[in-house]
C-alpha positions in Angstrom: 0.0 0.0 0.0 1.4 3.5 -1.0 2.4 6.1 1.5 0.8 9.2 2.4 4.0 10.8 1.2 4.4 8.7 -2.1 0.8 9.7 -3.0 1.6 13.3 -2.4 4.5 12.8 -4.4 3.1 11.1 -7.4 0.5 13.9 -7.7 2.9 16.7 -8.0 5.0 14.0 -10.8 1.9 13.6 -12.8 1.5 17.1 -13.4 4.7 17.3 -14.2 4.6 14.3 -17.2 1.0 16.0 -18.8 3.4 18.9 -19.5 5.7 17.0 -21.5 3.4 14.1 -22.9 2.8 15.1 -26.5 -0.3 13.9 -25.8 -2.7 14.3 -22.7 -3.8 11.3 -20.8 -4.1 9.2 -17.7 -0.9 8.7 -15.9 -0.7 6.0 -13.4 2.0 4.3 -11.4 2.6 1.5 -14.0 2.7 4.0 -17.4 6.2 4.2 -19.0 7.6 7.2 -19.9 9.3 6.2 -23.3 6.8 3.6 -24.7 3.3 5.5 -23.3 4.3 8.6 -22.8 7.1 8.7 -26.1 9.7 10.3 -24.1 13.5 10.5 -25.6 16.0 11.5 -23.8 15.8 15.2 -24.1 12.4 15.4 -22.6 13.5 13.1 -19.5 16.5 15.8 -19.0 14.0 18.4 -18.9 11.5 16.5 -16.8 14.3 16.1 -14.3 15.4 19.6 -14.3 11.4 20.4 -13.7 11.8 17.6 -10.8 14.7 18.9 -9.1 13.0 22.6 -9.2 9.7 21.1 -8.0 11.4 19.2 -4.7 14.8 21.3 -4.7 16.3 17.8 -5.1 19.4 16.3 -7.3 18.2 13.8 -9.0 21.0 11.4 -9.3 22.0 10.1 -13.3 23.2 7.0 -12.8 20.0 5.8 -12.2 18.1 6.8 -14.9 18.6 3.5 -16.5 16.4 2.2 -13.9 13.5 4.9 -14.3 11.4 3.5 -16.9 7.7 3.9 -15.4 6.0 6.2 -13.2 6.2 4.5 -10.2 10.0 4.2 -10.7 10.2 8.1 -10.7 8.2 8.4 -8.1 9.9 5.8 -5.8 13.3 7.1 -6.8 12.0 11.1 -5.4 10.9 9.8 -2.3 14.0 7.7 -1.3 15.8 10.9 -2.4 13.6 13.3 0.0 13.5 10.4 2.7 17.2 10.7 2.7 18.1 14.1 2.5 
């Protein structure tokens, strides 16, 4: 079961995605953000500057091969916050 916190978070990164998906839709915790949401790897960059802004995080690179749905993004941000 999702946390309070994770919920709050996957909110605010759903927003965030509907300004880069070329197309609007619904975003849940299982959509992937090359093959539903036709991300390449500029629009990920600028997502995760957006992200970083958003939760005055860094978002650490070397992971980003491991970010391929919305719940990966979402999980990576709070262990991030959780651990700052």
């Amino acid at each position: 079961m999702p946390t309070a916190q994770y919920e709050a978070i996957f909110q605010q990164v759903a927003v965030l995605l509907q300004k880069y998906a070329p197309q609007p839709g619904p975003i849940h915790d299982g959509t992937e953000l090359i093959n539903d949401l036709g991300f390449d790897s500029l629009k990920v960059m600028e997502m995760l500057n957006d992200v970083e802004d958003v939760f005055d995080i860094t978002y650490p690179l070397n992971t980003l091969s491991d970010m391929q749905t919305v719940k990966d993004l979402t999980t990576q941000i709070q262990r991030i916050i959780e651990t700052s």
